[in-house]
VMD Tcl script that builds the backbone (N, CA, C; Angstrom):
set m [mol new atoms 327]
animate dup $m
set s [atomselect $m all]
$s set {name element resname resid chain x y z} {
  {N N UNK 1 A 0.804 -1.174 0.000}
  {CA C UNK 1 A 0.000 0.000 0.000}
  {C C UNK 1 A 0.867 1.265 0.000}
  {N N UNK 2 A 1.544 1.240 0.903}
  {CA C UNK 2 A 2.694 2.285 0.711}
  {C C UNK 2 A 3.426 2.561 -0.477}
  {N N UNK 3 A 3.485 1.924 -1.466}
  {CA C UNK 3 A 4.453 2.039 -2.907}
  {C C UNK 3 A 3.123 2.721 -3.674}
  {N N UNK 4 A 1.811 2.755 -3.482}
  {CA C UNK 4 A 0.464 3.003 -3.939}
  {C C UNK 4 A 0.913 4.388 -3.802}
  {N N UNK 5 A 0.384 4.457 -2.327}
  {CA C UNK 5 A 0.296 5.680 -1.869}
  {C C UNK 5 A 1.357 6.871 -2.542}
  {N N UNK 6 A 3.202 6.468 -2.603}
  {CA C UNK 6 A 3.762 6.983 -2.722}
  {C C UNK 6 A 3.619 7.709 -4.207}
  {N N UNK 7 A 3.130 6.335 -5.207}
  {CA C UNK 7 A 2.635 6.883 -6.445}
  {C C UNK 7 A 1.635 7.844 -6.598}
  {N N UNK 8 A 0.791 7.706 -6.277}
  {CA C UNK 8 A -0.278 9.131 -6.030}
  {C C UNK 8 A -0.071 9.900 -5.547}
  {N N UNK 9 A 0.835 10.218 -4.975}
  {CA C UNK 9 A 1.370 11.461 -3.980}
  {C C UNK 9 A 0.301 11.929 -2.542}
  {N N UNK 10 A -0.210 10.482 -2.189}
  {CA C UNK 10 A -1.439 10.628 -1.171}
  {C C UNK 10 A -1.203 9.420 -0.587}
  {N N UNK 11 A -1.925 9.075 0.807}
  {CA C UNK 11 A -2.745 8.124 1.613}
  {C C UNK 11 A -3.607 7.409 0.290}
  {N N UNK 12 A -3.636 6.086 -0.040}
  {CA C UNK 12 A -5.052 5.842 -0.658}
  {C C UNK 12 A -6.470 6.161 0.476}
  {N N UNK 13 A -7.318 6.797 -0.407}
  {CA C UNK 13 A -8.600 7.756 -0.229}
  {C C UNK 13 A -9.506 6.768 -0.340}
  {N N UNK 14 A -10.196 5.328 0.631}
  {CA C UNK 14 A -11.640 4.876 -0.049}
  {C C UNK 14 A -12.583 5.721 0.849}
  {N N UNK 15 A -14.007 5.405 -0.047}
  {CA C UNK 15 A -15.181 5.888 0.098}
  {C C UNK 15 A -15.950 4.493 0.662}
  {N N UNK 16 A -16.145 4.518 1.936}
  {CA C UNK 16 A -17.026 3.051 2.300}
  {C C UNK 16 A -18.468 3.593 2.576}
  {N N UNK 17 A -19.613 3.002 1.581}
  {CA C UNK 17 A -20.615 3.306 1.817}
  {C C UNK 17 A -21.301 2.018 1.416}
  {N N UNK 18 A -22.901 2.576 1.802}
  {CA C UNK 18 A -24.066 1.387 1.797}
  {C C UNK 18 A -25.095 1.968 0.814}
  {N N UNK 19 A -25.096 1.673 -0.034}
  {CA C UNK 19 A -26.606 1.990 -0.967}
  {C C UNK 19 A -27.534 1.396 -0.805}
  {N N UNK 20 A -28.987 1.777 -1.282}
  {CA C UNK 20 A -30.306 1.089 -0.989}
  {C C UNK 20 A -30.737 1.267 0.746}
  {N N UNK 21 A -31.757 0.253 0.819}
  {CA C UNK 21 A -32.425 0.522 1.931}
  {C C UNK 21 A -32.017 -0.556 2.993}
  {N N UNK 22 A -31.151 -1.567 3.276}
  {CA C UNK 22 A -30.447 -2.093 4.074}
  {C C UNK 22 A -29.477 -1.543 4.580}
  {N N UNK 23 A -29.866 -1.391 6.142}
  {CA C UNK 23 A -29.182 -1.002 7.246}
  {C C UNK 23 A -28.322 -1.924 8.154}
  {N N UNK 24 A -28.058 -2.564 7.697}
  {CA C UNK 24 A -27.020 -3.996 7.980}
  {C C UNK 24 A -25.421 -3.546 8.057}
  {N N UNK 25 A -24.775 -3.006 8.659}
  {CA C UNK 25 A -23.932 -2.124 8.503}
  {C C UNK 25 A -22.341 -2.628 9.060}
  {N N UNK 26 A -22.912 -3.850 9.867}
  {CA C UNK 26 A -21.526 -4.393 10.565}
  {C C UNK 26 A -20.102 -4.924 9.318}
  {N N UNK 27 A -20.459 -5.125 8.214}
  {CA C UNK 27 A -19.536 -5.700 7.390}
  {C C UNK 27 A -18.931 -4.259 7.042}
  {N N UNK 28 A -19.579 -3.156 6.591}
  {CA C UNK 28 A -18.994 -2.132 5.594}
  {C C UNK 28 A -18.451 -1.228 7.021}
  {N N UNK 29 A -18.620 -1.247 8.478}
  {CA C UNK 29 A -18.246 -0.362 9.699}
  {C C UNK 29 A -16.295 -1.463 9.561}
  {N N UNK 30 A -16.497 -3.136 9.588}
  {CA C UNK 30 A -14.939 -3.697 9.347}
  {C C UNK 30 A -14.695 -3.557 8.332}
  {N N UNK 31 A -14.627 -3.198 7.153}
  {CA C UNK 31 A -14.049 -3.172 5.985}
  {C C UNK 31 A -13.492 -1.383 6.264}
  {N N UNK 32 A -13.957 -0.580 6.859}
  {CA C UNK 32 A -14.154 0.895 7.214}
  {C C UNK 32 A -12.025 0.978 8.057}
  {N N UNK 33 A -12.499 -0.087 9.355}
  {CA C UNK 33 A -11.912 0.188 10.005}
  {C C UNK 33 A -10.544 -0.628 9.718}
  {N N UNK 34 A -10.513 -1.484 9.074}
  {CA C UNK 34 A -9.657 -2.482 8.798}
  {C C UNK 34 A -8.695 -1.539 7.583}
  {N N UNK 35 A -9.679 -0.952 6.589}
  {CA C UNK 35 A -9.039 -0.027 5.861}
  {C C UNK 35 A -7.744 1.422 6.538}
  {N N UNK 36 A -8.851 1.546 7.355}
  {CA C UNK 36 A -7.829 2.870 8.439}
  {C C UNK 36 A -7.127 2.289 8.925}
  {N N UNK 37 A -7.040 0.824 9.489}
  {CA C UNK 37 A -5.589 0.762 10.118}
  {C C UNK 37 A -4.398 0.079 9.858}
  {N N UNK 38 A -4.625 -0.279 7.996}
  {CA C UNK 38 A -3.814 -0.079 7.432}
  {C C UNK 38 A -3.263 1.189 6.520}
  {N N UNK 39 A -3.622 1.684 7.013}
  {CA C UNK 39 A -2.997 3.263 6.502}
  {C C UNK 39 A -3.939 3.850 5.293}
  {N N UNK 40 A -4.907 3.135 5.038}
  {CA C UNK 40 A -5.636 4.099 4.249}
  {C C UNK 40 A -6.603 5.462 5.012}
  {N N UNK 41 A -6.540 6.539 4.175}
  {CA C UNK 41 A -8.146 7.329 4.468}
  {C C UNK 41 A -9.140 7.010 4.559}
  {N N UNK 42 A -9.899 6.773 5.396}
  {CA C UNK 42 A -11.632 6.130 4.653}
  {C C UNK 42 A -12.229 7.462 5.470}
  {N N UNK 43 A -13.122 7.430 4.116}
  {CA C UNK 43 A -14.198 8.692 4.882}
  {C C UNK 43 A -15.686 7.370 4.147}
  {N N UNK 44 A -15.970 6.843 5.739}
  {CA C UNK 44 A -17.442 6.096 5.738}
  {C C UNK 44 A -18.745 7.193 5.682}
  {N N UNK 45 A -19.536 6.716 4.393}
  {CA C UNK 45 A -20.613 7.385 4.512}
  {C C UNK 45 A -21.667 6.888 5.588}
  {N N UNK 46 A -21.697 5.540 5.555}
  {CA C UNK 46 A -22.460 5.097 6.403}
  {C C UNK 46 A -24.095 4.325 6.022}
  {N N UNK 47 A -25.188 4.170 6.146}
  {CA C UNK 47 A -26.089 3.247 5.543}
  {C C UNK 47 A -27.259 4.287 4.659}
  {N N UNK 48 A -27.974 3.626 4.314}
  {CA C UNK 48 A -28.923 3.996 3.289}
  {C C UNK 48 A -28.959 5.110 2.659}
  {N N UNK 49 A -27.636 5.027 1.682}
  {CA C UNK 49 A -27.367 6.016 1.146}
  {C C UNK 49 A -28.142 5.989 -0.943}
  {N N UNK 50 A -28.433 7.012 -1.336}
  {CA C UNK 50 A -28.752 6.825 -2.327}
  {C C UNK 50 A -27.611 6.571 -3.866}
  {N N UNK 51 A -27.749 6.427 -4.455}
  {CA C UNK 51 A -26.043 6.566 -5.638}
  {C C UNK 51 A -25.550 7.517 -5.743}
  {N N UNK 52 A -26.962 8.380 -6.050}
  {CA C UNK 52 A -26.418 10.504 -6.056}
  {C C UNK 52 A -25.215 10.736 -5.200}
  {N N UNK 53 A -25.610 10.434 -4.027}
  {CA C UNK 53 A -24.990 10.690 -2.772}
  {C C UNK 53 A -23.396 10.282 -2.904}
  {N N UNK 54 A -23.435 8.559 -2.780}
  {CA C UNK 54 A -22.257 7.896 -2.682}
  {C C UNK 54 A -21.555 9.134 -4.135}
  {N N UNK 55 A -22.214 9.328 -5.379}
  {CA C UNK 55 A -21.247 10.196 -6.182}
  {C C UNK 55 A -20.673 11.388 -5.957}
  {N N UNK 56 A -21.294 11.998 -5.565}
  {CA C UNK 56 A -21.322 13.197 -4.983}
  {C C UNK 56 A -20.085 13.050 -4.117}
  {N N UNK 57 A -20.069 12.267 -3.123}
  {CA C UNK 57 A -19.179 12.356 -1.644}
  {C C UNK 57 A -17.787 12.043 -2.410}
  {N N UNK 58 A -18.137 11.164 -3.330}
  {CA C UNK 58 A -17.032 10.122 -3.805}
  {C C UNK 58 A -16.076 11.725 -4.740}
  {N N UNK 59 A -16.832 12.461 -5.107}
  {CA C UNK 59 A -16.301 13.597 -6.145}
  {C C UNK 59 A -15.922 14.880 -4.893}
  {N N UNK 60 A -16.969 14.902 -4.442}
  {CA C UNK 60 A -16.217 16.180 -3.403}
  {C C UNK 60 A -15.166 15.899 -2.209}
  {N N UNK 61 A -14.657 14.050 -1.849}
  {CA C UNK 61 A -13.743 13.485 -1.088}
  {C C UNK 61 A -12.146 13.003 -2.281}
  {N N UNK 62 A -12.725 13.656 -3.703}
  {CA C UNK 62 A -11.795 13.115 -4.310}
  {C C UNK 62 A -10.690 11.736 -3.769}
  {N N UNK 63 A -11.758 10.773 -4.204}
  {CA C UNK 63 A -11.712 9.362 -3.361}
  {C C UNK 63 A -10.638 8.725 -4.712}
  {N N UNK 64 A -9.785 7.406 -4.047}
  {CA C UNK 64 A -9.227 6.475 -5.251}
  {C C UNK 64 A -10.362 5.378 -5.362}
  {N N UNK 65 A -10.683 4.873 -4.728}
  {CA C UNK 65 A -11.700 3.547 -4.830}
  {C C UNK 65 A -12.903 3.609 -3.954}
  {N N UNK 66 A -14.256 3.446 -4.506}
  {CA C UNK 66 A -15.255 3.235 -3.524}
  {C C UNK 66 A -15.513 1.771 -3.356}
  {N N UNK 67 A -16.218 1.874 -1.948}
  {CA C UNK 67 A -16.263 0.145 -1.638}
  {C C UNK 67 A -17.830 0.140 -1.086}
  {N N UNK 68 A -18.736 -0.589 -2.093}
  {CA C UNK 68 A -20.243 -0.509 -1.624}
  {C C UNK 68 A -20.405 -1.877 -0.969}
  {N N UNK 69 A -21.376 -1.895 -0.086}
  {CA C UNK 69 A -21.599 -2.910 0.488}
  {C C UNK 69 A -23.262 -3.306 0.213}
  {N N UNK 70 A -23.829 -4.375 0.250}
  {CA C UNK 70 A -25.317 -4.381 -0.096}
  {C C UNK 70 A -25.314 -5.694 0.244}
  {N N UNK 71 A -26.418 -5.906 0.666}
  {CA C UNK 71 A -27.131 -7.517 1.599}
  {C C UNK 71 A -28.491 -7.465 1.049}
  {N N UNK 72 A -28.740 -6.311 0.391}
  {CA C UNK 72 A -30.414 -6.152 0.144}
  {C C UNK 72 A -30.784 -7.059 -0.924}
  {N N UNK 73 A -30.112 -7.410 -1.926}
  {CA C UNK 73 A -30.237 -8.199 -3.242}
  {C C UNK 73 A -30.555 -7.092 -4.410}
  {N N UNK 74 A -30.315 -5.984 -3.692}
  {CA C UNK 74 A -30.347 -4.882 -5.160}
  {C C UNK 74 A -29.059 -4.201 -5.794}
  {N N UNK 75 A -27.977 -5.259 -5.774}
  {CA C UNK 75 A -26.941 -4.936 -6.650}
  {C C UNK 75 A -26.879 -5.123 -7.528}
  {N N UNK 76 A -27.805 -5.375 -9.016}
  {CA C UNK 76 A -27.998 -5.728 -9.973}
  {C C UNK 76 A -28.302 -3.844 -10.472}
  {N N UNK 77 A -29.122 -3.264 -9.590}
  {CA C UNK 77 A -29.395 -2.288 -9.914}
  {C C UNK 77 A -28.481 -1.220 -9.291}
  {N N UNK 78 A -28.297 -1.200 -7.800}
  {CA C UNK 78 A -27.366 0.043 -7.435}
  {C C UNK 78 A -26.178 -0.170 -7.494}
  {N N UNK 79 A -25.259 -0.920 -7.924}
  {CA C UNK 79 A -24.113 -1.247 -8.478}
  {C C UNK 79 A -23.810 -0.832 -9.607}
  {N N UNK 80 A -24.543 -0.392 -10.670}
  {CA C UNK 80 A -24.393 -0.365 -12.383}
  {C C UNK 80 A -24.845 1.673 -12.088}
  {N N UNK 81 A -26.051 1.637 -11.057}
  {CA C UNK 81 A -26.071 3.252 -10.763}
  {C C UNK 81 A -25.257 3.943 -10.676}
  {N N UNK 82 A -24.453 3.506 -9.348}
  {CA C UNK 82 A -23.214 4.239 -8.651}
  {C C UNK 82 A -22.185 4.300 -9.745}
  {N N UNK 83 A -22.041 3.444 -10.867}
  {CA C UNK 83 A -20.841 3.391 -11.916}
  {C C UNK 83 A -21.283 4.692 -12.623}
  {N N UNK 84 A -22.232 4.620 -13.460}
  {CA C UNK 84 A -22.722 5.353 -14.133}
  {C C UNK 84 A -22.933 6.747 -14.054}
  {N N UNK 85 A -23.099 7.011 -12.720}
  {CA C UNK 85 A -23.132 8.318 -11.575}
  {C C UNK 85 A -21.701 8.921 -11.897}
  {N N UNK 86 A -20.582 7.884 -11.215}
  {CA C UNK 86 A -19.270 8.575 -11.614}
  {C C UNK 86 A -18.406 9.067 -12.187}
  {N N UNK 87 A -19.106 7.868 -13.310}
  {CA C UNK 87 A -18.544 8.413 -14.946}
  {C C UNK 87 A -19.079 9.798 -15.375}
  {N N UNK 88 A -20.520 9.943 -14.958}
  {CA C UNK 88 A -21.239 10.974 -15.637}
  {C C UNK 88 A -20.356 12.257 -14.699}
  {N N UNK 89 A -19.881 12.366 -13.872}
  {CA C UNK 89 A -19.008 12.883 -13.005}
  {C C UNK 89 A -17.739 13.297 -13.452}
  {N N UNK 90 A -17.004 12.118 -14.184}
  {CA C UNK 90 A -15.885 12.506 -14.572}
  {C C UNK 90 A -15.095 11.716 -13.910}
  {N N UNK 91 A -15.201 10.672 -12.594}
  {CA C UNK 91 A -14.403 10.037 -12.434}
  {C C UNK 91 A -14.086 8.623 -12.486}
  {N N UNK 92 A -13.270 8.449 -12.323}
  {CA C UNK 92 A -12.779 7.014 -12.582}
  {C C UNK 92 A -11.528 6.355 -12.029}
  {N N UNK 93 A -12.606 5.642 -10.682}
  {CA C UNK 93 A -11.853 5.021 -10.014}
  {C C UNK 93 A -12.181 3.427 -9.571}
  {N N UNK 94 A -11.704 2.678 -9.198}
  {CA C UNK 94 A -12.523 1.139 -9.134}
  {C C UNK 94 A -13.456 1.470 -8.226}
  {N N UNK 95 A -14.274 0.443 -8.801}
  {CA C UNK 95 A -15.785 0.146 -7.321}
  {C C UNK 95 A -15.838 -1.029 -7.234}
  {N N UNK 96 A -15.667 -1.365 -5.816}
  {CA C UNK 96 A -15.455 -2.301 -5.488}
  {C C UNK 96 A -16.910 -3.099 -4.686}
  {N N UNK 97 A -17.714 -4.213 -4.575}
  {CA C UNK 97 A -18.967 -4.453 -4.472}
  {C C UNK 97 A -18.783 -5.284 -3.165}
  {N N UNK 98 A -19.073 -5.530 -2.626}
  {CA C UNK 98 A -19.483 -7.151 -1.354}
  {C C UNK 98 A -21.088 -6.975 -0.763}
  {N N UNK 99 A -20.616 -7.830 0.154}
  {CA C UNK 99 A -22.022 -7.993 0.430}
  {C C UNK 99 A -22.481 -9.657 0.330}
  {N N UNK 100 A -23.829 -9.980 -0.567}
  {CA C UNK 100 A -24.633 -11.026 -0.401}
  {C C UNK 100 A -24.722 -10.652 -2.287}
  {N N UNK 101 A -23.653 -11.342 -2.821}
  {CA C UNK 101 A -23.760 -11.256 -4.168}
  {C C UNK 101 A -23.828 -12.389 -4.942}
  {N N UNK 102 A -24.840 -13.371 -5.157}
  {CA C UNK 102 A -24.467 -14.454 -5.978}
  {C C UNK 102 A -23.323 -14.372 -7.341}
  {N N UNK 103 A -22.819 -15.860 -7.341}
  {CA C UNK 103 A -21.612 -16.010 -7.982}
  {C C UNK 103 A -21.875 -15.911 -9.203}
  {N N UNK 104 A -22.832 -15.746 -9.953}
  {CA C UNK 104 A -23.440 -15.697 -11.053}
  {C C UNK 104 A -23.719 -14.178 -11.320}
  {N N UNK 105 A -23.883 -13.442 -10.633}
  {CA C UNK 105 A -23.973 -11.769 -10.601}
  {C C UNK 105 A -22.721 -10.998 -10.495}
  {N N UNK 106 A -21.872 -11.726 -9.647}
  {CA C UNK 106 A -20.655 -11.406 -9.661}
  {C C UNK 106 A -19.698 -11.483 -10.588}
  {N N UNK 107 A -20.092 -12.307 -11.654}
  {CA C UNK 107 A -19.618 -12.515 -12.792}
  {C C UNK 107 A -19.932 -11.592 -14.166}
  {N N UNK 108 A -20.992 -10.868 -14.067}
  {CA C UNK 108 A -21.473 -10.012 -14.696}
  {C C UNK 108 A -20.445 -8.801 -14.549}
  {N N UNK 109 A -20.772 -8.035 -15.958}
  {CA C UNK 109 A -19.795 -6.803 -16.330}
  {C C UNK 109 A -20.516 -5.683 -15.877}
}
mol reanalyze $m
mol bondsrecalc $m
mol representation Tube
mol addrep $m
């Protein structure tokens, strides 16, 4: 992470948030904290956030990677949002998904 960091001339920056309406929050609060104490930034949005939002934060935190979390079974839909959001944004950085994702969805582009 450090050879990362040094290349960007930053801390890597994630964005840990929750889209949709599942408030299930214990996986994306360790992925949050596990991130900070390996030396990344995380600025956690926190749960039931809309895509707008996660874009928005993700553009005004000038983030390297967002990391969504979802248990709801609506990552078919707010997964392809939040992409689409960022691009329309201008940025482009990985998004990274977990959660309750069948292996068959996960395989999808």
């Amino acid at each position: 992470m450090n050879e990362v960091s040094e290349k960007i001339g930053h801390r890597i920056r994630i964005l840990v948030g929750k889209p949709g309406l599942d408030g299930h929050s214990n996986g994306s609060e360790q992925i949050a904290l596990r991130a900070r104490d390996v030396g990344m930034e995380v600025v956690y949005q926190g749960i039931r956030l809309t895509p707008e939002q996660i874009a928005e934060s993700a553009l005004q935190e000038d983030v390297d990677v967002v990391g969504l979390s979802i248990l709801s079974g609506s990552h078919l839909e707010l997964v392809p949002e939040v992409v689409r959001l960022l691009e329309e944004e201008g940025i482009h950085v990985p998004v990274v998904a977990g959660g309750i994702i069948p292996p068959e969805d996960a395989r999808r582009s």
